[in-house]
N, CA, C and O atoms as a GROMACS GRO file, in nm:
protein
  524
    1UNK      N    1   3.138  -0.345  -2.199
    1UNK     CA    2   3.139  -0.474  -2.266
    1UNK      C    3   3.171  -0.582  -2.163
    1UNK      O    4   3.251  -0.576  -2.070
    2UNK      N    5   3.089  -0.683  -2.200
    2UNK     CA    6   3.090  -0.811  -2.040
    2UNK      C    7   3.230  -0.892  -2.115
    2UNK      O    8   3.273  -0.887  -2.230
    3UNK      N    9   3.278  -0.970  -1.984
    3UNK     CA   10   3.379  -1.092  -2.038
    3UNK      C   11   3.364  -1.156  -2.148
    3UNK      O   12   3.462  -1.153  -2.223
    4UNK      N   13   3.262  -1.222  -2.188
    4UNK     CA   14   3.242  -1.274  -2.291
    4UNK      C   15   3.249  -1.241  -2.436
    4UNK      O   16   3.292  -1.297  -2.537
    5UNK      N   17   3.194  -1.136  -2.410
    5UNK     CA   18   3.207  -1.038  -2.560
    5UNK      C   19   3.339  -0.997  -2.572
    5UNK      O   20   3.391  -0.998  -2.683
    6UNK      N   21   3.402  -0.960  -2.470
    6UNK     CA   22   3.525  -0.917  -2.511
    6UNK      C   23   3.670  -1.023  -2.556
    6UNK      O   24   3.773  -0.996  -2.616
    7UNK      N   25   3.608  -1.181  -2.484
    7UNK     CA   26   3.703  -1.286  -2.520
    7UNK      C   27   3.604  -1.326  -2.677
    7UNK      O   28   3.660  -1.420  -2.734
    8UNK      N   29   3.497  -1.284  -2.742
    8UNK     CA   30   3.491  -1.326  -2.810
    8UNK      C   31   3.529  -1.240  -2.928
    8UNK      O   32   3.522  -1.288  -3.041
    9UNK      N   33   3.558  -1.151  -2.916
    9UNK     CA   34   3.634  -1.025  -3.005
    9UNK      C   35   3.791  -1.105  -2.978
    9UNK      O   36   3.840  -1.183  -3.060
   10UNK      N   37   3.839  -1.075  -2.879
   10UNK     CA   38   3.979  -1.191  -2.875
   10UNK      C   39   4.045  -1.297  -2.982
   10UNK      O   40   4.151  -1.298  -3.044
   11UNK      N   41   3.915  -1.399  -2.972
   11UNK     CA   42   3.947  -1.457  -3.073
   11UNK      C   43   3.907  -1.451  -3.200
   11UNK      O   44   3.984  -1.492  -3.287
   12UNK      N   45   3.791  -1.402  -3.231
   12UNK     CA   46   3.821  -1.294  -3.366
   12UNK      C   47   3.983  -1.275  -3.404
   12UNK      O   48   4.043  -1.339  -3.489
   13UNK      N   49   4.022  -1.200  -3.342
   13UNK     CA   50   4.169  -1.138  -3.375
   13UNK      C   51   4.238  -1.273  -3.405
   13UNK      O   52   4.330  -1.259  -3.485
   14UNK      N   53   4.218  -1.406  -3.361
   14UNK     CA   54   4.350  -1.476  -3.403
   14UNK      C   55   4.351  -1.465  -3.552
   14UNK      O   56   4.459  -1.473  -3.610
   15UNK      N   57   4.231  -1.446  -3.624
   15UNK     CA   58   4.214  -1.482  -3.780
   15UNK      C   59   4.317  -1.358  -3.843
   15UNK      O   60   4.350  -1.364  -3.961
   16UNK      N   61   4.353  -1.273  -3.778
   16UNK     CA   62   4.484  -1.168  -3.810
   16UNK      C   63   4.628  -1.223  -3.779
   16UNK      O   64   4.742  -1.193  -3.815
   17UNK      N   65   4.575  -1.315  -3.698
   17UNK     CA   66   4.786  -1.344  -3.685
   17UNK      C   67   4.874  -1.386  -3.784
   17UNK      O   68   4.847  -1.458  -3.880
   18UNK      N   69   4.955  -1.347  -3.761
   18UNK     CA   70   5.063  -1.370  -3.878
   18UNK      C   71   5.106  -1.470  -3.846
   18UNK      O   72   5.188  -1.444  -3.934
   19UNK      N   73   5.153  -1.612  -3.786
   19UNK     CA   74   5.206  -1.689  -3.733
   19UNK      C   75   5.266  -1.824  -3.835
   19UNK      O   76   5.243  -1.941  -3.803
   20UNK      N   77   5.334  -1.792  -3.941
   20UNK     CA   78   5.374  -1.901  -4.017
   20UNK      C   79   5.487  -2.016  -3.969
   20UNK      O   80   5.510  -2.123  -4.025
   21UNK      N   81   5.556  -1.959  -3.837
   21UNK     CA   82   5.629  -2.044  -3.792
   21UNK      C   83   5.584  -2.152  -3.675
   21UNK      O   84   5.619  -2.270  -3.670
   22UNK      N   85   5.524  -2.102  -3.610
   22UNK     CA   86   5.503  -2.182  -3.484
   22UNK      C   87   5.335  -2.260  -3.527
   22UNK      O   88   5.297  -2.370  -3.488
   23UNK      N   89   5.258  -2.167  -3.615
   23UNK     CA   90   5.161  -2.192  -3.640
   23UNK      C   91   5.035  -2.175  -3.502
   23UNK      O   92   4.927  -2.232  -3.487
   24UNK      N   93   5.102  -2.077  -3.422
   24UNK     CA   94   5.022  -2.078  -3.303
   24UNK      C   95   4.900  -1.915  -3.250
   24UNK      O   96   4.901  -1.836  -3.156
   25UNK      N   97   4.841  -1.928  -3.333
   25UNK     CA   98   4.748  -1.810  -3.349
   25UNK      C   99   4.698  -1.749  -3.223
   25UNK      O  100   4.607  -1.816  -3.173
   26UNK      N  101   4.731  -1.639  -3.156
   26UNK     CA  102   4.689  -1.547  -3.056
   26UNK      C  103   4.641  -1.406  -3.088
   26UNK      O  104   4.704  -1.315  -3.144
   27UNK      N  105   4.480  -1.406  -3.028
   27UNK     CA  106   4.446  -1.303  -3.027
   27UNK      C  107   4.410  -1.241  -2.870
   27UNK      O  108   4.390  -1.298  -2.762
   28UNK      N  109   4.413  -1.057  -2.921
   28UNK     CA  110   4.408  -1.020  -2.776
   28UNK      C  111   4.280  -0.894  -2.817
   28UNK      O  112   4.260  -0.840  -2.926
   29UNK      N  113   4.190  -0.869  -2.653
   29UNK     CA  114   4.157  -0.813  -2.713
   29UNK      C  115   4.117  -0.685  -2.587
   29UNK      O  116   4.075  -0.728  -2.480
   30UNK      N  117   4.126  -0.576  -2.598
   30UNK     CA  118   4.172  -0.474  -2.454
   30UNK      C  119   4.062  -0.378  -2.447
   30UNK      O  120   4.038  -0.303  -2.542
   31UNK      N  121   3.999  -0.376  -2.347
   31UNK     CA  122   3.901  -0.304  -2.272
   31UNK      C  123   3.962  -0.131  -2.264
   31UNK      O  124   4.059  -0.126  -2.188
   32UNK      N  125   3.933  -0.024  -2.313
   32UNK     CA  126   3.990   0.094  -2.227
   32UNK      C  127   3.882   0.123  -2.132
   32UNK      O  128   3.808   0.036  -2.086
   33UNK      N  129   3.874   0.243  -2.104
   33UNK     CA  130   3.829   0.311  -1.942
   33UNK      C  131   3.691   0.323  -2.011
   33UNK      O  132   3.586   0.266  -1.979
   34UNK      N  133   3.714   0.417  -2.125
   34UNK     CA  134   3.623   0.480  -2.194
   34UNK      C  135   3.510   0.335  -2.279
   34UNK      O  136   3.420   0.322  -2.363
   35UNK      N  137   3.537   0.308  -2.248
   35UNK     CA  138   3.453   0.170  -2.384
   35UNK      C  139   3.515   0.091  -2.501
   35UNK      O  140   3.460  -0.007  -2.553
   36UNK      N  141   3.644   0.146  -2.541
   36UNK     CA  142   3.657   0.122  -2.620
   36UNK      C  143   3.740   0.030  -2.688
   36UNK      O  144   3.832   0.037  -2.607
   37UNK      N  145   3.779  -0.045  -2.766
   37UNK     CA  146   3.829  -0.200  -2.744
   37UNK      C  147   3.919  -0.202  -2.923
   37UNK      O  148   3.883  -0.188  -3.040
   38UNK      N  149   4.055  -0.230  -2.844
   38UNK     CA  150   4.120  -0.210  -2.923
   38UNK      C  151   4.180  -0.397  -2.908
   38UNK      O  152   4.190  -0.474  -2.812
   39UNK      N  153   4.203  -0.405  -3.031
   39UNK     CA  154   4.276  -0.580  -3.052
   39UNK      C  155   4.399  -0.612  -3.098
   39UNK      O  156   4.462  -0.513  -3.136
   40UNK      N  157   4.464  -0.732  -3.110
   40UNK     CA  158   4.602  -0.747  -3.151
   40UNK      C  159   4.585  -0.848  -3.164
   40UNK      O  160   4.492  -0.911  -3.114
   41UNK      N  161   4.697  -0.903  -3.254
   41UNK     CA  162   4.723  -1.083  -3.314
   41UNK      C  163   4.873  -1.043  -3.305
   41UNK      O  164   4.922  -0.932  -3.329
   42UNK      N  165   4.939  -1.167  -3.263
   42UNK     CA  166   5.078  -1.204  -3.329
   42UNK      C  167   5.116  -1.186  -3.425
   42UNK      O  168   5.047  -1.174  -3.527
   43UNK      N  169   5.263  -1.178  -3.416
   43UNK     CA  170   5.325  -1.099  -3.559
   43UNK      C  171   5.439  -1.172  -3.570
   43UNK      O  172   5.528  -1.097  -3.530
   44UNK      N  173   5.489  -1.284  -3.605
   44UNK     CA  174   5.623  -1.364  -3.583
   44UNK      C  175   5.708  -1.276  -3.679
   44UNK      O  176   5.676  -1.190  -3.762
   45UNK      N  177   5.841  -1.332  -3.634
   45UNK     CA  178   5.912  -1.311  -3.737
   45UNK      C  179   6.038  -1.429  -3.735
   45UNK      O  180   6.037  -1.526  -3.660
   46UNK      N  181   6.132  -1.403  -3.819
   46UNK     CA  182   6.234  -1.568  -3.858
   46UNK      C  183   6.286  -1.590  -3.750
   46UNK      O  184   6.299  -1.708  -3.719
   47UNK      N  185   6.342  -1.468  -3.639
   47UNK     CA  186   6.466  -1.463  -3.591
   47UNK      C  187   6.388  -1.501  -3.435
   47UNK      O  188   6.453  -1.540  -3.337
   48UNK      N  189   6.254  -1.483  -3.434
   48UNK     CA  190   6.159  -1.507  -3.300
   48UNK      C  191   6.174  -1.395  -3.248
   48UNK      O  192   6.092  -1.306  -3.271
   49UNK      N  193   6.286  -1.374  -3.161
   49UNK     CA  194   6.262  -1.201  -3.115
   49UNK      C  195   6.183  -1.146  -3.126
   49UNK      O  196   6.082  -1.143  -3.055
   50UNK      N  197   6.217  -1.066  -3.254
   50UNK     CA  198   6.138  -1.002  -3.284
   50UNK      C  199   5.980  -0.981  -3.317
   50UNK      O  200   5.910  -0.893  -3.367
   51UNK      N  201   5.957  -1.135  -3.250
   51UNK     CA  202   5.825  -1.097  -3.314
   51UNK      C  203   5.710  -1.015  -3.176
   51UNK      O  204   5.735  -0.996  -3.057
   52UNK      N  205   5.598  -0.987  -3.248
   52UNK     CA  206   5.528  -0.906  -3.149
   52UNK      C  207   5.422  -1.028  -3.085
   52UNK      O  208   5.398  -1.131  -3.148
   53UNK      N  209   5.372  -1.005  -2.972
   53UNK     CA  210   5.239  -1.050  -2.884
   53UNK      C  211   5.124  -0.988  -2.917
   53UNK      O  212   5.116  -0.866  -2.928
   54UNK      N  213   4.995  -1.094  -2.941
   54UNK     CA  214   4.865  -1.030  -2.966
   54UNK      C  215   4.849  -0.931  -2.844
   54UNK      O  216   4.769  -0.844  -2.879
   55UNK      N  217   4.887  -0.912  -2.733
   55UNK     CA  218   4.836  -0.871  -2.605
   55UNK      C  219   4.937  -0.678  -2.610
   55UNK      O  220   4.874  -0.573  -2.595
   56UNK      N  221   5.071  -0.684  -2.631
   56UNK     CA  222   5.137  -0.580  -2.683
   56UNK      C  223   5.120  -0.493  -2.794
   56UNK      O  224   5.145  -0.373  -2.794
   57UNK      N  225   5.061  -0.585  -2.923
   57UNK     CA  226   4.994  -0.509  -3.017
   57UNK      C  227   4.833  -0.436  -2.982
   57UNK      O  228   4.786  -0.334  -3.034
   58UNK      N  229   4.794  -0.491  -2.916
   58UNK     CA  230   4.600  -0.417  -2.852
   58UNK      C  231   4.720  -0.304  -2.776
   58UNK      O  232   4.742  -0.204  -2.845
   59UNK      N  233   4.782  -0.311  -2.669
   59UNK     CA  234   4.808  -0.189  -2.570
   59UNK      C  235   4.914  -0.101  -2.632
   59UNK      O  236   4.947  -0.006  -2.561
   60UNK      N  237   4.992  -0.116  -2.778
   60UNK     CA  238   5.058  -0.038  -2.840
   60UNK      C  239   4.995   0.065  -2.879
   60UNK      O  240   5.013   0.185  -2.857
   61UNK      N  241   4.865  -0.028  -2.980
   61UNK     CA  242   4.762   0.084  -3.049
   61UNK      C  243   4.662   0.163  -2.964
   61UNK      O  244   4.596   0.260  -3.000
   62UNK      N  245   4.664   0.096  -2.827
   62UNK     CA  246   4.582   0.177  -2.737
   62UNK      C  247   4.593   0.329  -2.670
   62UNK      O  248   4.527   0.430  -2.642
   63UNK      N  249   4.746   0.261  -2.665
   63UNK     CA  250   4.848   0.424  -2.582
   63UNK      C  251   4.879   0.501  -2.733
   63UNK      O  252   4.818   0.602  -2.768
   64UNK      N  253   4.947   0.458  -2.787
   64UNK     CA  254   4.926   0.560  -2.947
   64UNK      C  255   4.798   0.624  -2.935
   64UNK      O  256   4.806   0.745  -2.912
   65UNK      N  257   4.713   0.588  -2.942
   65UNK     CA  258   4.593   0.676  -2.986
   65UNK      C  259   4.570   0.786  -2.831
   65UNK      O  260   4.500   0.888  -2.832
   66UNK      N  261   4.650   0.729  -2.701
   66UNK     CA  262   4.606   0.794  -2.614
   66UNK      C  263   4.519   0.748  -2.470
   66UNK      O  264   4.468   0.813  -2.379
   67UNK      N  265   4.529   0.600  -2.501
   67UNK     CA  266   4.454   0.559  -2.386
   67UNK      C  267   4.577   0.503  -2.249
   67UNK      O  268   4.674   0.435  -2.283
   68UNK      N  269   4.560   0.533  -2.126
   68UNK     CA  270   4.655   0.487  -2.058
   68UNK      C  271   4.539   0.405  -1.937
   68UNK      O  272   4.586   0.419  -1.824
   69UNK      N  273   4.434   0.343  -1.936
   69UNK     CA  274   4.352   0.367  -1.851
   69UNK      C  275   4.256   0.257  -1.869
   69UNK      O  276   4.163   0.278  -1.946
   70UNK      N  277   4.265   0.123  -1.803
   70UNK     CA  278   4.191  -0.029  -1.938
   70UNK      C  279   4.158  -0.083  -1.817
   70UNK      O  280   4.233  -0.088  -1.720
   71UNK      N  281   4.066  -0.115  -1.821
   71UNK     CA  282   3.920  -0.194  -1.784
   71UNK      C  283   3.939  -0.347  -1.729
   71UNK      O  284   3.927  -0.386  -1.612
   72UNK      N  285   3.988  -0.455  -1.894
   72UNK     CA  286   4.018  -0.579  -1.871
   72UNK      C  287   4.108  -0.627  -1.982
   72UNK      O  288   4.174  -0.555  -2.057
   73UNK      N  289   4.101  -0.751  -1.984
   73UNK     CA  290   4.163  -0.776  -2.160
   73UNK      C  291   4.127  -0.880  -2.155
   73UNK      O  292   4.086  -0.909  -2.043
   74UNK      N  293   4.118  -0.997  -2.263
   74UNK     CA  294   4.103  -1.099  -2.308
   74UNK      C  295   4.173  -1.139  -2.407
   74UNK      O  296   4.200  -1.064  -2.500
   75UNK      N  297   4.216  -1.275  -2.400
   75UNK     CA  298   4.315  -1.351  -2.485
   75UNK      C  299   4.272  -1.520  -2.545
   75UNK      O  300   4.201  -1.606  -2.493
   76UNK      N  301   4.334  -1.520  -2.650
   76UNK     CA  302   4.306  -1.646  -2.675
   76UNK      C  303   4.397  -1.673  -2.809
   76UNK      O  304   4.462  -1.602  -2.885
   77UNK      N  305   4.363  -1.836  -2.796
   77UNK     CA  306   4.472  -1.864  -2.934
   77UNK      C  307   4.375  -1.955  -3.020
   77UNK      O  308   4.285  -1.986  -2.942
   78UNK      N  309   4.346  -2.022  -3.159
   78UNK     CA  310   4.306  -2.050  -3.250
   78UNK      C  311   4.282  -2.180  -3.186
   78UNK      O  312   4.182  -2.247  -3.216
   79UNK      N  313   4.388  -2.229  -3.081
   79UNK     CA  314   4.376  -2.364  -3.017
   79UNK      C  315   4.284  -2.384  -2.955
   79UNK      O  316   4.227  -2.493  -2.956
   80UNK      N  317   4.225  -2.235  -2.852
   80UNK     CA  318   4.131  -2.218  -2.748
   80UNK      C  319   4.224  -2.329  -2.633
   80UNK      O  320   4.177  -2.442  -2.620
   81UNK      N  321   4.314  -2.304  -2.577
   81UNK     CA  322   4.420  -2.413  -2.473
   81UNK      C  323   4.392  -2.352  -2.355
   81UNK      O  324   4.393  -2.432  -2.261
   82UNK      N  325   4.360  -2.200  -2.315
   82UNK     CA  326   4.344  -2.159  -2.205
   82UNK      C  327   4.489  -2.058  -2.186
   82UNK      O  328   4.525  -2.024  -2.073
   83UNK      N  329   4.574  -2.011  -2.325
   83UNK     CA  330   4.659  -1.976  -2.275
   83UNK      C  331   4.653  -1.763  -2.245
   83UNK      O  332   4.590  -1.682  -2.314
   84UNK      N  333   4.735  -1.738  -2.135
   84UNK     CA  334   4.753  -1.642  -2.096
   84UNK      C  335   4.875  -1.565  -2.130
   84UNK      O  336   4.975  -1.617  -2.180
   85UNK      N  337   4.866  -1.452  -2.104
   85UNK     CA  338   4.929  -1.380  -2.091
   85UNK      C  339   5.110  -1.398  -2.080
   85UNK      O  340   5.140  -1.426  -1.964
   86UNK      N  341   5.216  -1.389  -2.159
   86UNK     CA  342   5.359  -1.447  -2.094
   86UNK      C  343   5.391  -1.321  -2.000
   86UNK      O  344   5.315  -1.235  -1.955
   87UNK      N  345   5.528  -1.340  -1.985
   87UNK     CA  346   5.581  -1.256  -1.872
   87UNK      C  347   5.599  -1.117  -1.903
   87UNK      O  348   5.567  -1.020  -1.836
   88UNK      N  349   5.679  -1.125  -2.062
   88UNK     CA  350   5.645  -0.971  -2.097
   88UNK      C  351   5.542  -0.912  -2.079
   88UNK      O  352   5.498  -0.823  -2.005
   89UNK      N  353   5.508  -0.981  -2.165
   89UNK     CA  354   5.303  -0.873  -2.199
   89UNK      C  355   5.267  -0.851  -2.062
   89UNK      O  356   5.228  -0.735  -2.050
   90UNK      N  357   5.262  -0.938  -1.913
   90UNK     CA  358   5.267  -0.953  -1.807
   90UNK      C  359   5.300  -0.759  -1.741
   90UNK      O  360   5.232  -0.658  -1.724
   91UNK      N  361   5.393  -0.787  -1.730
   91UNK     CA  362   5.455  -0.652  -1.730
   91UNK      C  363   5.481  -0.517  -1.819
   91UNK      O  364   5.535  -0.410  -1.793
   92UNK      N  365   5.420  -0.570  -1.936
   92UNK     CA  366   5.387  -0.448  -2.039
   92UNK      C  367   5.241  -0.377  -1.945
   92UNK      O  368   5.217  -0.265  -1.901
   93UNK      N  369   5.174  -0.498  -1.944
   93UNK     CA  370   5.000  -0.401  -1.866
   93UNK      C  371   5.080  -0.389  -1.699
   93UNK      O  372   5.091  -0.269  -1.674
   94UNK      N  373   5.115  -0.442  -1.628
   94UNK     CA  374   5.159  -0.354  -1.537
   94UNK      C  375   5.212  -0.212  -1.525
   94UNK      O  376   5.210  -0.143  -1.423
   95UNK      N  377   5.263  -0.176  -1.654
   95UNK     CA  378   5.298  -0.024  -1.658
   95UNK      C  379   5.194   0.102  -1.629
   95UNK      O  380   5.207   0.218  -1.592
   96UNK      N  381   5.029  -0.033  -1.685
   96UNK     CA  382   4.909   0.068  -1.728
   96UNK      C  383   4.816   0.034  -1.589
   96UNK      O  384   4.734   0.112  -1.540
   97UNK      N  385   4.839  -0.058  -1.555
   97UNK     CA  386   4.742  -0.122  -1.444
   97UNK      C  387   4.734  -0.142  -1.366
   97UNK      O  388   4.848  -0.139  -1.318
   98UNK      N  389   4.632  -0.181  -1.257
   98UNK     CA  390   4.674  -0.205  -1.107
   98UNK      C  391   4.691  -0.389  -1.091
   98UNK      O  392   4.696  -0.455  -1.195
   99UNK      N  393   4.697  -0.441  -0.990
   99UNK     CA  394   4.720  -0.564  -0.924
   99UNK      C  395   4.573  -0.627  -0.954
   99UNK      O  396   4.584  -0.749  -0.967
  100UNK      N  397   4.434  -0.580  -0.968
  100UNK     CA  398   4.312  -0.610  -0.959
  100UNK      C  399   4.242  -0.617  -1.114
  100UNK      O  400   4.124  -0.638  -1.141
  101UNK      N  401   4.343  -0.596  -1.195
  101UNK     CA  402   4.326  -0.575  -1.315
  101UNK      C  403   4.236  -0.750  -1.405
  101UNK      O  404   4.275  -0.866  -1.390
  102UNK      N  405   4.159  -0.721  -1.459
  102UNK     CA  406   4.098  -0.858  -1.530
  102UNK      C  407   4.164  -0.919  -1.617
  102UNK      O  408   4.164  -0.848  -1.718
  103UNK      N  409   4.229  -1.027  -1.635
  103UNK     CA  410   4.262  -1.075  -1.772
  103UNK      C  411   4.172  -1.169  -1.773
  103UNK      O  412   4.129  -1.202  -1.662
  104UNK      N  413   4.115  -1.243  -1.901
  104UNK     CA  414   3.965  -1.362  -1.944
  104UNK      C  415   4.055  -1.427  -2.003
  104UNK      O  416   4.143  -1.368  -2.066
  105UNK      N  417   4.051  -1.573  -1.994
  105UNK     CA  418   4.109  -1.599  -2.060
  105UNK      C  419   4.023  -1.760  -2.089
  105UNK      O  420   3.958  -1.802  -1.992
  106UNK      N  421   4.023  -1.818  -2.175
  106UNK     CA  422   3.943  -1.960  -2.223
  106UNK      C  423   3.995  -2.082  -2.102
  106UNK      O  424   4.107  -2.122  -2.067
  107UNK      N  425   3.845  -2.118  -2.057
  107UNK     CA  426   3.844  -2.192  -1.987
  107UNK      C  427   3.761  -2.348  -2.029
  107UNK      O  428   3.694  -2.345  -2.133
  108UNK      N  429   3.766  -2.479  -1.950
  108UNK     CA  430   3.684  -2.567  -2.046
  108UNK      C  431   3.532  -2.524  -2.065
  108UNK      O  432   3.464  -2.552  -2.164
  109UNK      N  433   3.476  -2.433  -1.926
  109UNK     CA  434   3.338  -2.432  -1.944
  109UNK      C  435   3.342  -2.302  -1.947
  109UNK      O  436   3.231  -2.268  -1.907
  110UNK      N  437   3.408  -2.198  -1.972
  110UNK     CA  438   3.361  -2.124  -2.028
  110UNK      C  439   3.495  -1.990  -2.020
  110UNK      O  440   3.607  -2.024  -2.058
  111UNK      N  441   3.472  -1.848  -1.972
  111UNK     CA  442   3.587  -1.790  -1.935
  111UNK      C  443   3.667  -1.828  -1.815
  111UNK      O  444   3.594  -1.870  -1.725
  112UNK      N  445   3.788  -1.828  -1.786
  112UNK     CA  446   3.866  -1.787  -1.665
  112UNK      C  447   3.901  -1.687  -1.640
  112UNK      O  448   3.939  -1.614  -1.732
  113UNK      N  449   3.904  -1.649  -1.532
  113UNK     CA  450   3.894  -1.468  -1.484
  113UNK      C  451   4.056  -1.467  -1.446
  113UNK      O  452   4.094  -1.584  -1.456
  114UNK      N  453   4.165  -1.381  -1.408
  114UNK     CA  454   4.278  -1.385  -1.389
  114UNK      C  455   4.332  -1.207  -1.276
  114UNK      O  456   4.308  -1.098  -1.329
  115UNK      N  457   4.364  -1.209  -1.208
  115UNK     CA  458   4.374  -1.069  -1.193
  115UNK      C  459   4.554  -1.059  -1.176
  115UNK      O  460   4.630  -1.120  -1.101
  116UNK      N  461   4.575  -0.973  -1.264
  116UNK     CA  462   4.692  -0.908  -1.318
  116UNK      C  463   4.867  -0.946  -1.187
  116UNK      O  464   4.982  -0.978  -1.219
  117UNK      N  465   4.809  -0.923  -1.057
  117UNK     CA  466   4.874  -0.908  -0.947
  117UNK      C  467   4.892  -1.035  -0.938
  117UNK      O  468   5.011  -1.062  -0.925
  118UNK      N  469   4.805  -1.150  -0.940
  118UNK     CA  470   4.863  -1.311  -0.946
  118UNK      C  471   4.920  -1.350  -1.065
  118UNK      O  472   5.034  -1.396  -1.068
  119UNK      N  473   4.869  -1.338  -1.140
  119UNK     CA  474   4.973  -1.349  -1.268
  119UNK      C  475   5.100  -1.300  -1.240
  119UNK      O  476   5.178  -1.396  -1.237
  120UNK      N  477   5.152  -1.204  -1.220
  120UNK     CA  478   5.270  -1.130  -1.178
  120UNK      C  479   5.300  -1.089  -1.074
  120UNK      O  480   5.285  -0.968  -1.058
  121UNK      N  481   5.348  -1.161  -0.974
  121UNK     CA  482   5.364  -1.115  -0.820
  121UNK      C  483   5.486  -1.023  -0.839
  121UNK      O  484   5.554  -1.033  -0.941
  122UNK      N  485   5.517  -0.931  -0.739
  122UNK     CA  486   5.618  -0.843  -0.712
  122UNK      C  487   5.681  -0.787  -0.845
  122UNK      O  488   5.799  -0.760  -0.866
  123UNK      N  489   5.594  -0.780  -0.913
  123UNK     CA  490   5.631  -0.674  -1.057
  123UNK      C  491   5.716  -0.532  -1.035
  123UNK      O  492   5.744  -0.471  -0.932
  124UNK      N  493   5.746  -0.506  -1.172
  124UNK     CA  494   5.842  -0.398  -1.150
  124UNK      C  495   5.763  -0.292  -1.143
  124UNK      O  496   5.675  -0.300  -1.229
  125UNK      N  497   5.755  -0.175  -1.065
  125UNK     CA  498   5.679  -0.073  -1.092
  125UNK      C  499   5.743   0.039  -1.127
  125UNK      O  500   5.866   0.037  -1.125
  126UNK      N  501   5.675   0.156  -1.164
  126UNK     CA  502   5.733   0.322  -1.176
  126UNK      C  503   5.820   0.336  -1.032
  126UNK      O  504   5.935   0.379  -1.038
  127UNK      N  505   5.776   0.308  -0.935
  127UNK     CA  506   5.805   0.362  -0.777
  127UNK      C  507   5.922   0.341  -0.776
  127UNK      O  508   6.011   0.425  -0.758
  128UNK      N  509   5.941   0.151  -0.809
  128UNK     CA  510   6.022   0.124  -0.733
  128UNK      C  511   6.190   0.184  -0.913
  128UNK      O  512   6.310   0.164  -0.899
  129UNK      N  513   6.143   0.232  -1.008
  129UNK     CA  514   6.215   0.263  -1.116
  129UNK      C  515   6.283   0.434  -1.027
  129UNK      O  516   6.395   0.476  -0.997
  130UNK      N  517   6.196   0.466  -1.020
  130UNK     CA  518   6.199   0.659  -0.979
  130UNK      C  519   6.276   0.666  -0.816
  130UNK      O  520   6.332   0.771  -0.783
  131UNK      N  521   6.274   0.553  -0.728
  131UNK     CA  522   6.326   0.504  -0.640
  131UNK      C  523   6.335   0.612  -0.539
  131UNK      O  524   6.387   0.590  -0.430
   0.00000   0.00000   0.00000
């Protein structure tokens, strides 16, 4: 599946977010190895914490089912603002991914490409955990 299709499945997903507080609709939407494309929307909740990321919900349901092994992802919000990835989710796909990894994300003319390692410089890894 090309960039496009997959940021346009993305935002598909915002029409799932739960977002009654902030009113800020994010959808995500995740490439595996194999083809197969799993999505997520926001999930607020009162206390904020707790609530979930469109980008954590696609790679929750991904590894549940068994996938450890993803392609690209794409994100977007109902706003279409260009926003990415935060720091968690950031380092949630670092667990699964390398430094070269794709994130798409809405640009004015069209996608923005992102690779995982600039987004997140000097991330935490397994290596440096197992030490």
């Amino acid at each position: 599946m090309d960039a496009t299709d997959l940021l346009e499945r993305a935002r598909d997903a915002t029409d799932s977010a739960y977002a009654p507080y902030s009113e800020y609709y994010v959808g995500a939407a995740l490439l595996t190895a194999d083809g197969t494309v799993y999505t997520g929307a926001n999930v607020e909740n009162a206390n904020y914490s707790n609530s979930l990321h469109a980008e954590e919900v696609a790679l929750g349901s991904a590894v549940r089912d068994g996938h450890t092994s993803f392609e690209r992802l794409a994100v977007s919000s109902a706003a279409r603002d260009g926003v990415t990835p935060c720091g968690m989710c950031r380092q949630s796909l670092a667990e699964f991914c390398e430094a070269g990894f794709e994130v798409v994300c809405e640009g004015e003319d069209g996608p923005v490409f992102h690779d995982l390692g600039r987004l997140l410089p000097e991330t935490i890894t397994r290596e440096m955990v197992d030490g």
